[in-house]
C-alpha positions in Angstrom: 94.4 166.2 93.4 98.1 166.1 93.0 99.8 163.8 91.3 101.6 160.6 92.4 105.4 160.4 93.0 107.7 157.8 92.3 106.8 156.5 96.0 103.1 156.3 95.6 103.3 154.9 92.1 105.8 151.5 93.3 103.6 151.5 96.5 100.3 151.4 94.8 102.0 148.7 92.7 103.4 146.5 95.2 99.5 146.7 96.7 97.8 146.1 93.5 100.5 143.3 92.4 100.5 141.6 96.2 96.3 141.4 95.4 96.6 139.2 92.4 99.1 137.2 94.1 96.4 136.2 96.1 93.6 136.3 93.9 95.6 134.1 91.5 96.3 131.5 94.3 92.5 130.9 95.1 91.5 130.9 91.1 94.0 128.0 90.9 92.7 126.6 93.4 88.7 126.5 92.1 89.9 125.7 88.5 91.9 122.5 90.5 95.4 123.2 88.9 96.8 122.8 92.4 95.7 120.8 95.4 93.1 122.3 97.6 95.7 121.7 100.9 95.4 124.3 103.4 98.6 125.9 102.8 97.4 127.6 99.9 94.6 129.0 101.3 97.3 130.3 104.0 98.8 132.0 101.8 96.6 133.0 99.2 94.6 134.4 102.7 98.2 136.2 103.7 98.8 137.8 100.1 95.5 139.2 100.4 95.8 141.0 103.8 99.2 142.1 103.2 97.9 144.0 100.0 95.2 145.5 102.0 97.9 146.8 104.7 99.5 148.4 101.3 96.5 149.8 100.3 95.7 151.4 103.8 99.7 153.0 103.9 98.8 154.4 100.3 95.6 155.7 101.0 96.4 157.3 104.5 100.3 158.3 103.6 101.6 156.8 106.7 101.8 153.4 108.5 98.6 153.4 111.3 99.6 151.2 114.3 96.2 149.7 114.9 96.0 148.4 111.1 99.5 147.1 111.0 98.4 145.5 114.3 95.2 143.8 112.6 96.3 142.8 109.2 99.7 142.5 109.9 100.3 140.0 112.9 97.6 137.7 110.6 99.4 138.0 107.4 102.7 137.0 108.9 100.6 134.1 110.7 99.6 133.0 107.4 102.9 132.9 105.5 104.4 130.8 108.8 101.4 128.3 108.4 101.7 128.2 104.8 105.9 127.7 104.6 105.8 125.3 107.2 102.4 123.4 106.3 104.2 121.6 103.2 106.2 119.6 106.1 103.0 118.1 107.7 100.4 119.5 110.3 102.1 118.4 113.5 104.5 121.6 112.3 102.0 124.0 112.6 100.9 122.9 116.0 104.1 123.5 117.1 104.4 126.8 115.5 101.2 127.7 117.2 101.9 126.7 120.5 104.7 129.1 120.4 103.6 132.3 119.3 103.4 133.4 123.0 106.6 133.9 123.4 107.1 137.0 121.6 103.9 138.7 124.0 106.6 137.3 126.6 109.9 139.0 125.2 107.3 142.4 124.9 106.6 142.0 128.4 110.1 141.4 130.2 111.9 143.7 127.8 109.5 146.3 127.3 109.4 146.4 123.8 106.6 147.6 121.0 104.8 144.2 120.0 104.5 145.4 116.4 108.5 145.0 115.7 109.0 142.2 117.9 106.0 140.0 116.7 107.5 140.8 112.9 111.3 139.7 114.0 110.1 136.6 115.2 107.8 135.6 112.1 110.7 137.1 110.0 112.5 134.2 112.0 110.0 131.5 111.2 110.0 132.1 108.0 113.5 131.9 107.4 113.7 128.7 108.8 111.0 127.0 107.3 112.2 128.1 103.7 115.5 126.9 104.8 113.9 123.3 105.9 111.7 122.8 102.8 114.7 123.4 101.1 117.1 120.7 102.5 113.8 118.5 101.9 112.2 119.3 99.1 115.5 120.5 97.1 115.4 122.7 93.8 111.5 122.4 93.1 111.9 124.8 96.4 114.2 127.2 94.8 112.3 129.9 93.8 110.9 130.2 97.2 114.3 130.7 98.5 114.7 133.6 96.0 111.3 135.0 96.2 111.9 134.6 100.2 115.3 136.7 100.1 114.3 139.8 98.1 111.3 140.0 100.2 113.5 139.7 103.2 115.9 142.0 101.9 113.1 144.7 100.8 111.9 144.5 104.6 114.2 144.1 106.7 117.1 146.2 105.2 115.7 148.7 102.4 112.2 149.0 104.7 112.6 153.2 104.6 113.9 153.6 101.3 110.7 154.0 99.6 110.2 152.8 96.0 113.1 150.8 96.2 112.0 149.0 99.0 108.6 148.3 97.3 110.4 147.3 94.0 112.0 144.7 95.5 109.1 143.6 97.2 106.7 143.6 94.0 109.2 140.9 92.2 109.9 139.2 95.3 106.2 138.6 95.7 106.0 137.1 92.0 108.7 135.1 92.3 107.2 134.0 95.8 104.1 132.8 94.0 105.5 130.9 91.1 107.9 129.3 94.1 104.3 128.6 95.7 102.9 127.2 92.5 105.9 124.5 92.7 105.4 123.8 95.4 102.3 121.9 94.5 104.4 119.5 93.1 107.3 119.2 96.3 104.0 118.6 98.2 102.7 115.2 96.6 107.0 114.6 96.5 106.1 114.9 100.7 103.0 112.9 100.2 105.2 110.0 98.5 108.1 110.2 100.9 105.2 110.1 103.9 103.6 106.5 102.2 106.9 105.4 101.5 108.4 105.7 105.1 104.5 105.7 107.0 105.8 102.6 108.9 107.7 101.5 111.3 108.9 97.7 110.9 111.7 95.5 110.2 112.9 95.7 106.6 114.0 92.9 105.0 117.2 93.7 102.7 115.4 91.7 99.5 115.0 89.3 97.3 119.1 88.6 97.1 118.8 87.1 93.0 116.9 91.2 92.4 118.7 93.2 90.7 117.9 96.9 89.5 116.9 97.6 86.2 114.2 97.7 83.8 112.0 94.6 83.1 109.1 94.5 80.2 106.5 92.2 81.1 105.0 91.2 78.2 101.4 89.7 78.7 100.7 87.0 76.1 97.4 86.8 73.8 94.4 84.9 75.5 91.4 85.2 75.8 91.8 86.5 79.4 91.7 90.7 79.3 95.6 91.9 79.8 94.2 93.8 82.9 93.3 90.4 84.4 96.4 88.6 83.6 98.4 91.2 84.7 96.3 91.4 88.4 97.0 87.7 88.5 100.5 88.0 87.8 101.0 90.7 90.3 99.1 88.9 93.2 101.2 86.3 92.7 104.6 88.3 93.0 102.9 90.4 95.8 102.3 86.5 98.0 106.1 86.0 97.3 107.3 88.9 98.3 105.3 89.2 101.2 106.9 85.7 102.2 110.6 86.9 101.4 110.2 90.5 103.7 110.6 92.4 100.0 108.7 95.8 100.0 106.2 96.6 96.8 105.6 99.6 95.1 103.0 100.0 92.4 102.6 102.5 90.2 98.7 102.7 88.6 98.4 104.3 85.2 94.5 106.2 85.5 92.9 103.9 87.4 93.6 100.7 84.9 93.5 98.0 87.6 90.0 98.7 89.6 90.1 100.3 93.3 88.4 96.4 94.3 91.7 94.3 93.3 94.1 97.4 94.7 92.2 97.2 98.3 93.0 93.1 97.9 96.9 93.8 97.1 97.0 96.8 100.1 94.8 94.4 102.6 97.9 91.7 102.0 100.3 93.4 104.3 99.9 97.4 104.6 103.3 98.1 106.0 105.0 96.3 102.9 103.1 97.1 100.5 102.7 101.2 99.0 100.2 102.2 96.1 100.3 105.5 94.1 97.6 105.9 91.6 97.9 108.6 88.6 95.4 110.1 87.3 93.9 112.7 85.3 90.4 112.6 87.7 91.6 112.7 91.1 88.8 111.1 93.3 87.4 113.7 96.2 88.5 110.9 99.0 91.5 108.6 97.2 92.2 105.7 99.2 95.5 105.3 98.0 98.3 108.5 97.2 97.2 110.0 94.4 99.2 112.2 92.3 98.6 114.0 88.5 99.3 111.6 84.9 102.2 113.2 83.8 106.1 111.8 83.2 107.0 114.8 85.7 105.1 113.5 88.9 105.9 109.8 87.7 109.6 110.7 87.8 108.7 112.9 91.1 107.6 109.7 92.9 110.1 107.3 91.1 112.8 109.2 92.2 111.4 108.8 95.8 111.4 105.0 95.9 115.1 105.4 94.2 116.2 107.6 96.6 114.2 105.4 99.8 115.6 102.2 98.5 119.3 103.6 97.9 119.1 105.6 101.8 117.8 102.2 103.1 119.7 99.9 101.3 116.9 97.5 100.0 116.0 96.1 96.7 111.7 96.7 97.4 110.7 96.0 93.6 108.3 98.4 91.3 105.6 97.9 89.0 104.1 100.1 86.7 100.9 99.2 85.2 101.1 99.8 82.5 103.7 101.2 80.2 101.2 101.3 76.9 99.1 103.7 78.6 102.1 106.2 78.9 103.1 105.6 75.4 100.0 105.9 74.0 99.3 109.4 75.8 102.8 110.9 75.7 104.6 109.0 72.6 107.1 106.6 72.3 109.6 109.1 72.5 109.4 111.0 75.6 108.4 108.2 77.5 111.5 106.1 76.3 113.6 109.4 77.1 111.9 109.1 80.6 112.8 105.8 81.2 116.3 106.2 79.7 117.1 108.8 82.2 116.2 107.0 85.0 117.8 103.7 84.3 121.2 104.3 85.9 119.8 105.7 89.4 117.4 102.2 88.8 120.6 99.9 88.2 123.1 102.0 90.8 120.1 101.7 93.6 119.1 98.1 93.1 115.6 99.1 92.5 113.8 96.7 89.7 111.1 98.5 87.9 109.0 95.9 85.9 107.0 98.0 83.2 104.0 96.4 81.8 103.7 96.6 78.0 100.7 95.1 76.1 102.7 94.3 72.9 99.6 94.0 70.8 98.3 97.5 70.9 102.3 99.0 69.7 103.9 98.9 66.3 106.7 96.8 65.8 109.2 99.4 65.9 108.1 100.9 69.2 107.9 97.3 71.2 111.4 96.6 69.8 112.7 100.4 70.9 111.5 99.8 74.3 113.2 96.1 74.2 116.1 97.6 73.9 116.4 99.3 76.9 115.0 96.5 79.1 117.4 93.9 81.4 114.9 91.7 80.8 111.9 90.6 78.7 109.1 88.3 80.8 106.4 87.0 79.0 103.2 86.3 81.2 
């Protein structure tokens, strides 16, 4: 047996390293560090063909027709499915009701199906990076990159041998961390779909709201803080309600049972948008469910900011409950997290009250978090 040239060894590389790309994907997925969505069993399913495509170029020394036919057409099915997926399944119905064109092109021009087929998923693809892009912005970036090295290794250096597969091996890694992100830009999607999911008149507030921070401060009772706090909120929900004022809340791990949160939604669904964080996700969440950490807490934050700003209302926020952050995170970071977002709060006219049961925090860490409040209301 002879040994392998500098071709053979990139090529059996870019196979091997393509493979794990996909293997990777699917572990993820059964070890539930991202969502099991269908776009990434796309394309974890598409990494895996395309290796076995490379495998069958290195094993036979040349590209066989019928095999690029079979794995090939399939693998750049799954990457469309899987870039355009994150944008919501009506997408990929569209995409699939298309994909007859290019057997059209083949038969009025007379031209191989192999190259035209690959130009025209080549095409989808661009686009669909370029769309979850101007959605999702930079938590899309390294798709983008991932997205033009591959293109560039195909499309422009496909004959050049090892340099063609070298640029195809990182673009592939880079593609996958770009796909791991994505996990996040997808529940980003899943907060801008509950957030604009209907269609109705929007009142432009409660005129007297402004945007800020707010510590609500429950006082000692012998009611449970959870209670008091549910009371307090029903009671704001049945005003806003009256006033037209939208309602976000944001649920700390379940604190405030699925019971009362059915009896704020049941109020008035169109006004009125729930997103529960949690570190056990429930198989079938009633409400949009998202991972406890600051990063996908800022993720959907952002969202309302960005919804309230574009729409130019005042909907107020409520996060139950602030002590739970602190006590997971620290006082630090989470007063850090709510520093940074308390000029797009105040410039937006969003109000985010933040619940904070005072008993459970040292003095120094209720006062800290005082300090960066508009307002102290004690319940």
């Amino acid at each position: 047996m002879s040994p392998l040239d500098t071709n053979e060894i990139v090529l059996l590389t870019n196979s091997i390293v393509t493979l794990v790309c996909g293997l990777v994907l699917f572990f993820l997925i059964y070890i539930k560090k991202i969502e099991k969505h269908f776009i990434y069993y796309f394309w974890g399913l598409g990494f895996v063909l395309y290796s076995l495509r490379l495998f069958s170029n290195f094993f036979l020394g040349y590209e066989n027709t019928i095999i690029e036919l079979a794995l090939g057409l399939p693998t750049y099915l799954f990457f469309v499915i899987g870039t355009w997926g994150i944008t919501g399944k009506k997408w990929v119905l569209y995409l699939l009701s298309v994909l007859v064109m290019p057997l059209i092109i083949t038969w009025l021009m007379n031209l191989p199906i192999l190259d035209v087929y690959i130009v025209f998923f080549y095409g989808l693809l661009t686009v669909g990076v370029v769309v979850n892009r101007n959605l999702l912005g930079r938590s899309m970036d390294k798709l983008v990159i991932g997205w033009v090295l591959l293109l560039l290794a195909n499309l422009i250096l496909g004959t050049s041998g090892w340099l063609s597969d070298s640029f195809a091996t990182v673009a592939k890694i880079i593609l996958l961390f770009g796909i791991i992100d994505g996990d996040l830009a997808l529940r980003i999607m899943r907060a801008r779909m509950e957030l604009s999911s209907h269609d109705y008149p929007i009142n432009v507030g409660n005129p007297t709201s402004k945007g800020g921070i707010r510590i609500i401060i429950p006082r000692a009772s012998g009611e449970s803080p959870v209670k008091s706090i549910s009371k307090w909120i029903n009671l704001r929900l049945e005003e806003n309600i009256k006033n037209g004022v939208e309602t976000n809340l944001l649920i700390m791990q379940n604190i405030i049972p699925y019971g009362v949160l059915r009896s704020f939604a049941w109020k008035k669904q169109e006004s009125v948008h729930i997103f529960v964080f949690s570190e056990n996700k429930p198989k079938n969440a009633e409400f949009s469910t998202f991972g406890f950490d600051l990063i996908e807490i800022g993720a959907v934050l952002t969202e309302i900011v960005r919804k309230n700003s574009a729409d130019n209302v005042c909907g107020e926020t409520f996060m139950v409950d602030l002590s739970i952050l602190i006590h997971t995170f620290g006082a630090k970071p989470v007063y850090d997290f709510l520093l940074n977002k308390m000029g797009d709060l105040r410039s937006s006219g969003t109000p985010l009250f933040a619940f904070l049961n005072a008993e459970t925090h040292e003095k120094r860490e209720e006062t800290l978090f005082k300090s960066i409040s508009d307002e102290i209301i004690r319940i």
